[in-house]
N, C-alpha and C positions, 0 to 999 in steps of 0.2 A: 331598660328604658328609663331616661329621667324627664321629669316633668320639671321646667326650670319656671321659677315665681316671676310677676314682674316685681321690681326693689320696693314698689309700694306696697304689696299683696298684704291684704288683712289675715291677721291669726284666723277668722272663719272663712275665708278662701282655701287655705292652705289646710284646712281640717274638711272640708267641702271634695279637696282631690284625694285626699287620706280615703275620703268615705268612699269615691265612688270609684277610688282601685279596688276597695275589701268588696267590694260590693262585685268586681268583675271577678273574684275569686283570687285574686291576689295579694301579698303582703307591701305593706308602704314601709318605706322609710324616708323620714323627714330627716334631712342634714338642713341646718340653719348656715350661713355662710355673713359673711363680713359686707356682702353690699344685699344679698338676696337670697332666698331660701329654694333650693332642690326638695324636688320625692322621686325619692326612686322607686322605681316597682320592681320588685323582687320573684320571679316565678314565669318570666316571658317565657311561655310556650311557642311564641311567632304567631299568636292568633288575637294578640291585642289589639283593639280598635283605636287605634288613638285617636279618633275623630270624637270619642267621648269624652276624651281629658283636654285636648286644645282648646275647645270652646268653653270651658268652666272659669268663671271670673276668675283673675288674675293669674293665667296662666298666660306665661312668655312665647314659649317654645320648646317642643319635645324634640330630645334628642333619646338617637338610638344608639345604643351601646354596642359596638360591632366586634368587639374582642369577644373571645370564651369564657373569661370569667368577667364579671360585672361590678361586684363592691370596690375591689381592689383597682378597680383601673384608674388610669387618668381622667377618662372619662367623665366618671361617674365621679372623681371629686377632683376637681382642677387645682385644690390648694395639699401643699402637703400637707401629712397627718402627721401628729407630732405626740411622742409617747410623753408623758408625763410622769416621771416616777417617784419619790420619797423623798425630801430634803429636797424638792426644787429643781433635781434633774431631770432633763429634759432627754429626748436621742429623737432626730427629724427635724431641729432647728438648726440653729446658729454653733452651737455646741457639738461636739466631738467626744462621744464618751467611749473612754477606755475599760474596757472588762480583761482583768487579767488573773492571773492562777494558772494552779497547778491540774490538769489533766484531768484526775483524779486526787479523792481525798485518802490519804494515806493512816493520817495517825493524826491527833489532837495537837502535838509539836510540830507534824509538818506543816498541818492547814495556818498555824496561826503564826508561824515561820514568815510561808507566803503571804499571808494576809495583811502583818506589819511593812510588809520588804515590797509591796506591791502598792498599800497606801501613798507608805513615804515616797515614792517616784513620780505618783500622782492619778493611780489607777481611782476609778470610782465605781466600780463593781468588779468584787470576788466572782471569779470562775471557779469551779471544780464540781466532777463526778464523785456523788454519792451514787448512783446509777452507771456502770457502766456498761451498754453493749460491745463485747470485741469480737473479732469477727475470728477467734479460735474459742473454744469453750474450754481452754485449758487456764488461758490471761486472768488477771485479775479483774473480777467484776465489781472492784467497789465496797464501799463498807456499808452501805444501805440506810436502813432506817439511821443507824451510829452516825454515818456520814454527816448526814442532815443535821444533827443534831451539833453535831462538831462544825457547820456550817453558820450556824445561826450562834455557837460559842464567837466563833471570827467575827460576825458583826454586830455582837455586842461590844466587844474588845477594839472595834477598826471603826464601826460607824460605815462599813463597805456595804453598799446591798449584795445582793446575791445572784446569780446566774445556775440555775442548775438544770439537768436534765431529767425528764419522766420519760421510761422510757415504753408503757403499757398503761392505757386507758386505766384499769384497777389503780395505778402508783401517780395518778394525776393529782388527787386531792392530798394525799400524804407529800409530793412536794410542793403543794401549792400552801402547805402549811407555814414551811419556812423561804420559801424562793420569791425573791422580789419579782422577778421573770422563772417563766417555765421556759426553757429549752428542749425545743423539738429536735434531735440530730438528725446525722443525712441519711442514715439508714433507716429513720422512718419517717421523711416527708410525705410520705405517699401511704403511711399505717396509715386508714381512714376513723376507725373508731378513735384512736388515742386523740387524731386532730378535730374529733366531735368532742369530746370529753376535756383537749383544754379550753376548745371553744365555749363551754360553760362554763369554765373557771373563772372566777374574776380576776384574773391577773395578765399583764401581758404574755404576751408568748413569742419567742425567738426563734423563728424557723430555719433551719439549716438545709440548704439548697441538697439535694440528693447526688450519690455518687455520680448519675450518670443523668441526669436530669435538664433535661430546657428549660431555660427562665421561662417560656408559657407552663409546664406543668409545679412550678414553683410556684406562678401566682395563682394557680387553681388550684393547690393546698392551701394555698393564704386565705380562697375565696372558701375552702371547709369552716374555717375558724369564723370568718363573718358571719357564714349563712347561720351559725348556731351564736353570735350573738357579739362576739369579740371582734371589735374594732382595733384593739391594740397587741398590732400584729407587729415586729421587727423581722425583716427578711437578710439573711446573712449566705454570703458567698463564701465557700470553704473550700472549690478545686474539684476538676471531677476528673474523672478515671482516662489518660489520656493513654497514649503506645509507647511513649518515650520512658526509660525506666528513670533518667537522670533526673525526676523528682518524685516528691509520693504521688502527686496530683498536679493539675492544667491549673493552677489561679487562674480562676478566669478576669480577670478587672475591667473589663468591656462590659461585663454584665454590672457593673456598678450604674455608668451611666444609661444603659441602655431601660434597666428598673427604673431608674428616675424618670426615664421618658414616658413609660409603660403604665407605671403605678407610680399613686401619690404616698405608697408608705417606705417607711426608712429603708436599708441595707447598709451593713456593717457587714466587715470583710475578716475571715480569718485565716489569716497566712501563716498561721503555725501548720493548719493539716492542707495549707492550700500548700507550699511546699514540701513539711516533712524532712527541714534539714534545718538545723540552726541558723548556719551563715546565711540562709535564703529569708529567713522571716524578717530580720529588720528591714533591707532594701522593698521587701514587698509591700509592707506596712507601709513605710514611707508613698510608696506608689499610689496604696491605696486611700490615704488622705490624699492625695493629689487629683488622685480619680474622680473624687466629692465622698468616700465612704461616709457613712453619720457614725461611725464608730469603727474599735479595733478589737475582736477577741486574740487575745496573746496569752499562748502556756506559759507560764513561770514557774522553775521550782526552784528551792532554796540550793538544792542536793542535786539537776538534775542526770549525775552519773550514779543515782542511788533512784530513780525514779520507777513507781512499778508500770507507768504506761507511757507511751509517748517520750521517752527521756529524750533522742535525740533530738526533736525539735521547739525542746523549752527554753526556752532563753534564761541564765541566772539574773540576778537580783539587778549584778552591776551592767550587762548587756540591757537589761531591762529599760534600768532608768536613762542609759545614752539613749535608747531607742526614743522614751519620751521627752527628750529635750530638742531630738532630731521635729517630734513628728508636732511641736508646738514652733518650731519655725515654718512646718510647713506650710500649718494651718491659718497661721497669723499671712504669709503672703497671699493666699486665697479670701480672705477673708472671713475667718471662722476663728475659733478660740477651743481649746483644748480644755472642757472640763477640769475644776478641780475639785477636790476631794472636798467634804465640808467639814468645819470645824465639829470633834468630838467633846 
C-alpha cells in the first residue's frame, strides 16, 4: 500500500502517517519524490484499514499495490531508480554502462590483460569470477580470496570498478570488500539467505535472472534485497533454458521492456551466456541497447582459446571494441550516450 502526500504536505504530516502505520504494527517507508512525498507500508497482511491513513492531514490518496512484490514495483515508485556508483557513474539514467571481462579470473597477467584491453574500448566496469559456481564439480571454480585480490590489483591499475560474484551468504562480506557491485548469478536468484545477507551489504547488487525463472519471480528476489534494506538492486537478463539446442540459452529481450514496465529499477542484459556462441553476442548486444537495456555484461578474454570457463563465447579485445563502437551508434539514435571510462 502507498500513502501518496499532497505536494504541500508538511514534514510533521508526513512523520504523523510514519507514526500511525508503526502504530498499526507495520513498517513505513518514506520515499520523498520531485513534486511530493509517498510511504509505503511494508507488511500488508490484507487486513489494513485504510480508513485510518486517508483521513490523516495531508494525505492525497491510497493506492494499493496489486502485484506480489511491492518495493520493486512500478507501483510503488513511478520514477525510475537510478544506481549511483564511483566516479560519477550512473546505470538507470541516460547512461549505458558497459561491464566487460573475462568469465573468470585466471592469473594476475590475464585479469590485468583484460582489464587494459577492455578500458581502452571503453568498458567502465571489470567483470570476472573470483567465485565460480559450474554446474560440473570437475571445472574450474575460481581462484577465490587470490581472485579478489587480483580484482582490486585491475582497478587500481584501470580505474575500472568491479562486478563480481558472491556466491554463499558466508562470502558476501569478503566480496563486498573489494566489488563495487555484488553479483547475484542465475543459479542463485532464488538462494534466499545469500539474497538477505547482500541485502545488508551496503553495496549494490546485480541480480541475474535464473535459468528458468519468470520475470514475476525475478522481481520477488529483488523484493528479498529491499525488504532487508537495499534499494540498489540492478536486475540483468542472461537467457533461460529453452528446447532448442542451436544456442546455450532463449535471450529473452522482451523481458527488457516488459521490467521497465513492471518495475522502476534498471536491467542490463547479458548476451554472452544469453546466447553461448561468439558470433551471436555482438548482434544480441546490439539488440539489446535497442531494447532500452541500462547496460551490457560482455565476456572478454585476451586468450579466449586459452580460456579456463566460458571460452567459446568471449569476445577478443578486437571483436570487443567493433562491438562498442556498434553499440554507441545505437545509443546516440535512441537517445542515450554510451558511458565512458573516467580519466585515471
Amino acid at each position: 500500500m502507498l500513502i501518496v502526500m499532497q505536494h504541500n504536505a508538511t514534514p510533521e504530516e508526513i512523520r504523523g502517517v510514519i507514526a500511525q502505520i508503526e502504530d498499526m504494527g507495520y513498517q513505513a517507508r518514506p520515499m520523498p519524490g520531485r513534486q511530493r512525498t509517498a510511504v509505503g507500508l511494508v507488511g500488508n497482511d490484507g487486513k489494513v484499514d485504510a480508513g485510518r491513513l486517508s483521513a490523516l492531514p495531508g494525505v492525497l490518496e491510497i493506492i494499493h499495490v496489486t502485484q506480489p512484490y511491492k518495493q520493486v514495483s512500478r507501483e510503488w515508485s513511478p520514477e525510475n531508480t537510478v544506481i549511483r556508483l564511483s566516479g560519477g557513474l550512473t546505470i538507470g539514467g541516460g547512461e549505458i554502462a558497459v561491464m566487460a571481462g573475462p568469465c573468470s579470473v585466471e592469473s594476475e597477467k590475464q585479469i590485468l590483460e583484460a582489464a587494459h584491453a577492455v578500458r581502452d574500448a571503453g568498458a567502465v566496469i571489470l567483470r570476472g569470477g573470483a567465485f565460480k559456481p559450474r554446474t560440473s564439480p570437475y571445472s574450474f571454480q575460481g581462484l577465490g580470496k587470490k581472485g579478489l585480490q587480483l580484482l582490486a590489483r585491475a582497478r587500481e591499475e584501470t580505474g575500472l570498478l568491479i562486478v563480481t560474484e558472491a556466491i554463499d551468504s558466508e562470502g558476501v562480506d569478503l566480496v563486498a570488500e573489494v566489488a563495487d557491485i555484488i553479483q547475484i548469478g542465475a543459479r542463485n536468484m532464488q538462494n534466499y539467505s545469500l539474497l538477505k545477507a547482500a541485502g545488508r551489504a551496503k553495496k549494490p547488487v546485480l541480480l541475474k535472472r535464473g535459468l528458468a525463472a519468470t520475470i514475476t519471480e525475478l522481481l520477488l528476489s529483488a523484493e528479498y534485497l529491499f525488504a532487508e534494506g537495499n534499494r540498489q538492486v540492478i536486475l540483468c537478463e542472461r537467457g533461460i533454458r529453452g528446447f532448442d539446442p542451436a544456442t546455450r540459452n532463449v535471450f529473452d529481450l522482451t523481458a527488457i521492456p516488459v521490467v521497465h514496465k513492471l518495475s522502476h529499477l534498471p536491467i542490463v542484459a547479458d548476451p554472452s551466456h544469453g546466447t553461448g556462441l561468439r558470433d551471436k553476442v555482438t548482434p544480441m548486444a546490439r539488440a539489446a541497447i535497442a531494447a532500452g537495456a541500462d547496460g551490457l555484461l560482455i565476456e572478454v578474454h585476451p586468450h579466449p582459446e586459452r580460456a579456463l570457463s566460458d571460452g567459446a563465447q568471449s569476445l577478443n579485445p578486437e571483436q570487443f571494441s567493433e562491438l562498442m563502437n556498434q553499440c554507441r551508434a545505437i545509443a546516440e539514435v535512441i537517445g542515450r550516450h554510451v558511458a565512458a571510462p573516467a580519466e585515471v
